[in-house]
N, C-alpha and C positions, 0 to 999 in steps of 0.2 A: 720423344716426338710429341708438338703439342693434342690436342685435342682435339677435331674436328668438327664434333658434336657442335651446332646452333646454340645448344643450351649449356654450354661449358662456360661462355663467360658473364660478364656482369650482366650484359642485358638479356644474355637467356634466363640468368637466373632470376632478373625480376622478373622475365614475362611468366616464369613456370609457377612464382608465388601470385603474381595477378590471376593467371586460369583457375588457382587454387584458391582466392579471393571471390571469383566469381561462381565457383560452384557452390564452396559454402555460401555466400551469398544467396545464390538460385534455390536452393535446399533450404534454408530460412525462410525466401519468398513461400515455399511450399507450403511449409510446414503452419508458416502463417495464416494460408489459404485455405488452408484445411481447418484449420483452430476457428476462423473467419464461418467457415460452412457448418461448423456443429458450437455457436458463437454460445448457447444459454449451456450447452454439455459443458465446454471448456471450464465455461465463469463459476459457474455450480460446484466442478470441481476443484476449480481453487479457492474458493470461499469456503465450502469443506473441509478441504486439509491445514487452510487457517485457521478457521477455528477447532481444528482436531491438533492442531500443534496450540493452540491456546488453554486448552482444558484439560489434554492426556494425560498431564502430570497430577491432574487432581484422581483420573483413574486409578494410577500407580499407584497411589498414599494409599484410596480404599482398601487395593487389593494386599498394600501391605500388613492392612490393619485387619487381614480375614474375609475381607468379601470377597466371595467370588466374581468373574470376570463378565458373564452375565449382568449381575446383579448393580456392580460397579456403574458398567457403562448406561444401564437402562436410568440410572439415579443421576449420574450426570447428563446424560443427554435431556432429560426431561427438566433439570435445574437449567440448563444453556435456553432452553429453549421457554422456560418460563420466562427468565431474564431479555430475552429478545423479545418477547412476544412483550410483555412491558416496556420494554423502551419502545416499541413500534407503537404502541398504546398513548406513549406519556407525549411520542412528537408528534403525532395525530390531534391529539386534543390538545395541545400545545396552541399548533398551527390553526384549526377549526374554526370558521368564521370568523379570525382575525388575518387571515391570509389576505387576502382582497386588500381591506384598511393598511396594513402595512406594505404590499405594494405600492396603494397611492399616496403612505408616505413618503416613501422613498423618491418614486418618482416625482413629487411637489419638493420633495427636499432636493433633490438633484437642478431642477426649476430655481429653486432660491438660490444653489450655490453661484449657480450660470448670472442671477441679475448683482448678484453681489460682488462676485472677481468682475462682470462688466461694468459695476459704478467702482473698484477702486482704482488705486492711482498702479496700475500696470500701463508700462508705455506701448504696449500693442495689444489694442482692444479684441476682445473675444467674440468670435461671431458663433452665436448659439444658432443659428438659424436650421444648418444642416443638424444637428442634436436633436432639436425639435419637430422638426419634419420627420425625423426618423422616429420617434415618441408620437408623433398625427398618424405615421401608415403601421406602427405597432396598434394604435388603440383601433383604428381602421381595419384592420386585419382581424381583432378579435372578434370583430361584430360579423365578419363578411361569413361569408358562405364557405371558403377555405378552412376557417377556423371551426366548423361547426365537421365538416367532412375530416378534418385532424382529431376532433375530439370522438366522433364513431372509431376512430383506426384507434386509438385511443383502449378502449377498450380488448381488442386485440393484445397492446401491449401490457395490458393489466391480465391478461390470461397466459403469457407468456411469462411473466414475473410471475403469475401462481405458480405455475408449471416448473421453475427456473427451481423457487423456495423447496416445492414438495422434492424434487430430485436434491437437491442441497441436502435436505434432511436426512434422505434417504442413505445418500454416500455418509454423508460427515456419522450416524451412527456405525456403519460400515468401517472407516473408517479408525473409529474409537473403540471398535469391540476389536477389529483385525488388521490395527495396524501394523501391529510387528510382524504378523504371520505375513500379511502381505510384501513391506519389503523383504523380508525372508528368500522369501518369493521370488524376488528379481534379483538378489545377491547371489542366490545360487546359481543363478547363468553365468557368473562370473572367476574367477579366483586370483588367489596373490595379489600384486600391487593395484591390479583395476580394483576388484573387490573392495581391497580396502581403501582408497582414494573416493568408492562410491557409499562406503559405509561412511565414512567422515564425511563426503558431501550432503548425505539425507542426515544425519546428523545437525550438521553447520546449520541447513537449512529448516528443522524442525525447530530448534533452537531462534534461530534469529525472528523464524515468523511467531512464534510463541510468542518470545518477550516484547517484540515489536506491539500486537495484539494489546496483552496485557497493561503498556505500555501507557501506547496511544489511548488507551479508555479511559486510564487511570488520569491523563495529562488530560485529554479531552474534558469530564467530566469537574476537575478545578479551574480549568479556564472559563467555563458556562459559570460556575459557582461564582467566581469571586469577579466574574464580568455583569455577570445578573445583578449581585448583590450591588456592585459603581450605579447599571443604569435604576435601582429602584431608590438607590440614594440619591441620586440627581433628577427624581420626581420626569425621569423619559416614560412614555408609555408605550404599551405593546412590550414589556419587557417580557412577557413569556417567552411567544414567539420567538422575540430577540434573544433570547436564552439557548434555545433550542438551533435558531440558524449558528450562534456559537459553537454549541457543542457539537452539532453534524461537519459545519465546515473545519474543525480540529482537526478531523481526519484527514486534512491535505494539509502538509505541510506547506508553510512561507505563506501561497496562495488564500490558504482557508482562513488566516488571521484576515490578512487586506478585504476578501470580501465581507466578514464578518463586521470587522469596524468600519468600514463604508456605509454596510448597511445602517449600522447602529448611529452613526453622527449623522445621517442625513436626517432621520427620522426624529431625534433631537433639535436638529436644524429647524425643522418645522416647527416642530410642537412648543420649544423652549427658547430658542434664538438662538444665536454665533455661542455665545460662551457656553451653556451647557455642551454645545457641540463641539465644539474644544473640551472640555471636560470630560467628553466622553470616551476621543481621540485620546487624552492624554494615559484612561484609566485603561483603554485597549493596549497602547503601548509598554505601560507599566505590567501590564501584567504576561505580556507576550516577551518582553523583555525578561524575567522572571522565567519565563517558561525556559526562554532558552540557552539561560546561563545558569540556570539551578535546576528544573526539572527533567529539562533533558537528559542533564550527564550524570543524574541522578538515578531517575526511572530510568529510560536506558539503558544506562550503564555503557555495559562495549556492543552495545546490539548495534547500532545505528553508527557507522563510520564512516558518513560521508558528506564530502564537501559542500558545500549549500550551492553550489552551482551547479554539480553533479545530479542535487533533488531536483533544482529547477528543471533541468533539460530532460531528466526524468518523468519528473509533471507535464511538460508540456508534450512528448512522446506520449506517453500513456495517456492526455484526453485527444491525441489526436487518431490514436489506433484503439483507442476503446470510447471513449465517452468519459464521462460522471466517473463510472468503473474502475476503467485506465488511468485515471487522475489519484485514484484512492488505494489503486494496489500497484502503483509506480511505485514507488518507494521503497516500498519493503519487497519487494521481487528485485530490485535494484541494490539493496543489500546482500542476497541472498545471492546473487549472481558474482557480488563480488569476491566473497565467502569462498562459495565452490570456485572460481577462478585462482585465488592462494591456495587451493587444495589442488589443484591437478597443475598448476604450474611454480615453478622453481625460479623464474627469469624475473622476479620482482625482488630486489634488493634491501631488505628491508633493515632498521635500525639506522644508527647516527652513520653517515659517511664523513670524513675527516676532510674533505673538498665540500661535497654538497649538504651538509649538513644535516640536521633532525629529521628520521622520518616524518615525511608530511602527512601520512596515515595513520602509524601509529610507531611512537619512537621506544615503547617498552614490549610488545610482543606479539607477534603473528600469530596468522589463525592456527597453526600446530601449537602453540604456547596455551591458546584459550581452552583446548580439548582437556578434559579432566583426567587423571591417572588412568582411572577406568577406562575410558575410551583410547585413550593411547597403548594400553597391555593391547585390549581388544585388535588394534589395527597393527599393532606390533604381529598378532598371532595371524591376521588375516595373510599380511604380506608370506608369512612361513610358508604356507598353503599355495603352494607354486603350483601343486596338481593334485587331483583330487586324492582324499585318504583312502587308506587300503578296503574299508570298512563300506565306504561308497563305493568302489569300483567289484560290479559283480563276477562271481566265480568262473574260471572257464568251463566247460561244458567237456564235462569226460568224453572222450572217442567211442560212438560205439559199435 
């Protein structure tokens, strides 16, 4: 006799995965809104456990080589944070009363682009008019009284970025002296196959933001080099500056190149005319080209496995639910997501199919593939552990 149940046929079944769309759904909104309500907590702590997944392994070495665990982490943390506090040093003075001047290159080079594609032979003329109106109530604006009441709030948000740094610091050493013990911590709430599907995903995800880290600084830091080195050969000025807007926009992918040589060829546009400006474009390209057919799959390696349409939509989510922020830890939380998804699911079919052809992710091995010997005994023995050992479960209590 058939089934009487509403939810017995096709469209109960979709509706009961729609309810179930919707709550997950509702429960991200939350969790969102929560993340949203403690927004400098959140950021602190993943900017933390970045760079606690970027430098732990130099922990490890110490501790191999005799240090103790203390000692280790007090010597890196205060090497991380010399290192940072220099690069905050080197873009400061960098940028330092040449900021101004290469704004009003840029925007006089942006000026010259607009009369020059409107004198050439394009058969529908370009009307700058709305551009420049918009560039009159921008220069309008800084002067007014708005601008002056944004720049006191202002302040505000440079006391909340101290605030934001000192707690970072605070966790990320935390962090680095107790990481293990902490996830420790949260693994023993667990056992058998969650356990170990959760040991491999903090695993995956230590891993992926580590090299990611590494990575990005290592690529970031040759693009600035051998982009600095084009515009001081082609006699552009403001190459510091222009050095440094390089090397910070690195850290977004696709995005950070386009506005980087934007920046750089308008500012040539001025100073040198159409062909250095072109020269400038050409040596942006060559070397971003470069980046992304030798230094990526290089430095990278298997960290970063994703589609360049995938980053994009990435990028544009993460500045539109974060800012600057969200634009710069799109990416690599967007790997990491992927990561731990191959880990807790089975329903992705990976390698060659003999109809659909080469994996389009990756056609020689999945993230169980990438895990080391080691980590696979380890989750081997986690799954054994169905219920707790005799050793952990306490005595019973004699009658008395």
């Amino acid at each position: 006799m058939p089934s009487l149940s509403p939810w017995a046929d096709g469209l109960g079944r979709t509706g009961s995965r729609a309810i179930q769309l919707l709550a997950v759904t509702a429960v991200a909104a939350l969790v969102l809104r929560v993340l949203a309500a403690v927004e400098m907590v959140a950021l602190a702590t993943v900017v933390a456990l970045i760079l606690a997944s970027a430098v732990h392994p130099l922990v490890r070495r110490l501790e191999e080589r005799g240090w103790g665990a203390t000692a280790a982490t007090v010597a890196v943390f205060v090497s991380l944070l010399g290192v940072l506090g220099g690069v905050v040093t080197g873009v400061v003075l960098g940028v330092r009363g040449e900021l101004d001047e290469l704004v009003r290159a840029a925007v006089t080079g942006w000026q010259h682009l607009q009369e020059l594609v409107a004198a050439g032979p394009l058969p529908v003329p370009v009307d700058a008019g709305t551009v420049n109106d918009a560039l009159s109530r921008l220069g309008d604006y800084l002067v007014s009284d708005s601008a002056r009441q944004s720049a006191l709030s202002g302040l505000g948000v440079a006391s909340e970025v101290l605030t934001g740094t000192v707690l970072m610091a605070i966790v990320l050493f935390f962090f680095l002296k107790d990481g293990p013990r902490i996830w420790s911590f949260v693994l023993r709430w667990t056992a058998g196959e969650t356990r170990a599907r959760l040991a491999e995903s903090g695993d995956r995800a230590v891993g992926i933001l580590g090299s990611y880290v590494r990575g990005i600084v290592l690529i970031a830091t040759i693009d600035a080099t051998f982009i600095g080195l084009g515009l001081w050969a082609l006699g552009v000025p403001l190459v510091v500056p222009l050095t440094v807007i390089v090397f910070l926009t690195a850290f977004v992918p696709v995005i950070g190149a386009l506005v980087a040589g934007t920046v750089a060829a308008l500012v040539a546009l001025v100073a040198e005319g159409p062909v250095t400006a072109l020269a400038v474009v050409l040596v942006v390209v060559v070397v971003n080209h470069l980046e992304g057919y030798f230094l990526q799959p290089v430095v990278m390696g298997r960290t970063l496995r994703l589609h360049g349409l995938v980053v994009l939509l990435a990028l544009s989510a993460g500045s539109v639910l974060g800012g600057v922020a969200g634009a710069v830890l799109a990416v690599p939380l967007t790997a990491v997501a992927w990561a731990v998804l191959q880990v807790w699911t089975t329903r992705y079919q990976g390698g060659n199919d003999p109809l659909l052809g080469p994996d389009p992710v990756s056609s020689a091995e999945g993230a169980a593939d990438r895990a080391s010997r080691r980590h696979r005994w380890k989750y081997q023995g986690m799954r054994r552990q169905d219920r707790p050992a005799p050793w952990a479960v306490p005595p019973p209590r004699s009658p008395r």
